[in-house]
N, C-alpha and C positions, 0 to 999 in steps of 0.2 A: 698747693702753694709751696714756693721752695723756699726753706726758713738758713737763713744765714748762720756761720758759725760764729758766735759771739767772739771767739778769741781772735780769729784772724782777722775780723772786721776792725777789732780792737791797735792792729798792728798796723792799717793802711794808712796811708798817710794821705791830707790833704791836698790840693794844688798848690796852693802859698808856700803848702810846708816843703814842698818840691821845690818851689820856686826860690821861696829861701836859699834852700840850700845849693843849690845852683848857681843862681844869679845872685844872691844874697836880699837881704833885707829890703822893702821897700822903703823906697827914698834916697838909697846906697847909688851911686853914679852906677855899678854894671846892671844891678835891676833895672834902674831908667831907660837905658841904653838897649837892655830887651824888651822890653816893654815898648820904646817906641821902634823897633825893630819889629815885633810883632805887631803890631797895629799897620807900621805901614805895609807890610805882608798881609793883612786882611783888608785893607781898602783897596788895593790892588788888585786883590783877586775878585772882588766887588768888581770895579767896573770892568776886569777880563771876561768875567762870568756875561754882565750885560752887554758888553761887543757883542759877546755871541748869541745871545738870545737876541739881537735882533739883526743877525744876519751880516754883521757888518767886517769888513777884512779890517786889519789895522791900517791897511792904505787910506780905504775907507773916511776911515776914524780920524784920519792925520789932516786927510782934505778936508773935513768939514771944520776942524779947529785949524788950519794953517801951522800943521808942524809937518816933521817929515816923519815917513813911518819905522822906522829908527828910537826916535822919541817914545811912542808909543810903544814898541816893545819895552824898551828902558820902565818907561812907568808903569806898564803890566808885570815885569821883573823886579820891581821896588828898584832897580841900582839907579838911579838919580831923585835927588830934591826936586818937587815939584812946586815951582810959585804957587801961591793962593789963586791969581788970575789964570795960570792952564790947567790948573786942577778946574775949576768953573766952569771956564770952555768947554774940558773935556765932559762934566760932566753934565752939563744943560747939551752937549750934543746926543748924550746917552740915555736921555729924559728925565736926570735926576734935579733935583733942584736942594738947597740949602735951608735949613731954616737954625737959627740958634738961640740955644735955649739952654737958658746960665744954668748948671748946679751948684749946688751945695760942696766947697769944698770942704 
């Protein structure tokens, strides 16, 4: 087993503590701003990933919800806001469905 050197481990730093210092603080308007920058960069590439896994071209994709495929690249690339009603669309055409479930904030 490979045993870690106490000191250097001592010296890493966590992700927040990156994040911090980066974006700053959470709750600061530029962490927000990545944060929801990174989110919508991972729901996007969520339903990129399921385009593909079930064969489907963005043309495709565009005809079964009534956009053009344009659109679809746009919201595969995060560069547009996407309503709540064609995020839906898109993603009951994708086989996803919603379900929401309050936390704790």
């Amino acid at each position: 087993m490979i045993q870690l050197n106490p000191e250097k481990v001592a010296k890493l730093h966590s992700t927040n503590e990156l994040l911090d210092k980066k974006y700053g603080k959470r709750g600061t308007a530029s962490r927000e701003a990545f944060q929801e920058k990174a989110f919508t960069w991972y729901y996007c590439e969520i339903l990129k990933e399921r385009r593909k896994e079930l064969k489907l071209t963005q043309k495709e994709l565009a005809d079964r919800v009534g956009k053009e495929r344009s659109y679809i690249a746009y919201v595969e690339s995060g560069k547009t806001d996407v309503q709540v009603s064609s995020l839906v669309r898109i993603a009951n055409a994708l086989g996803f469905s919603f379900e929401l479930i309050p936390r704790n904030l």
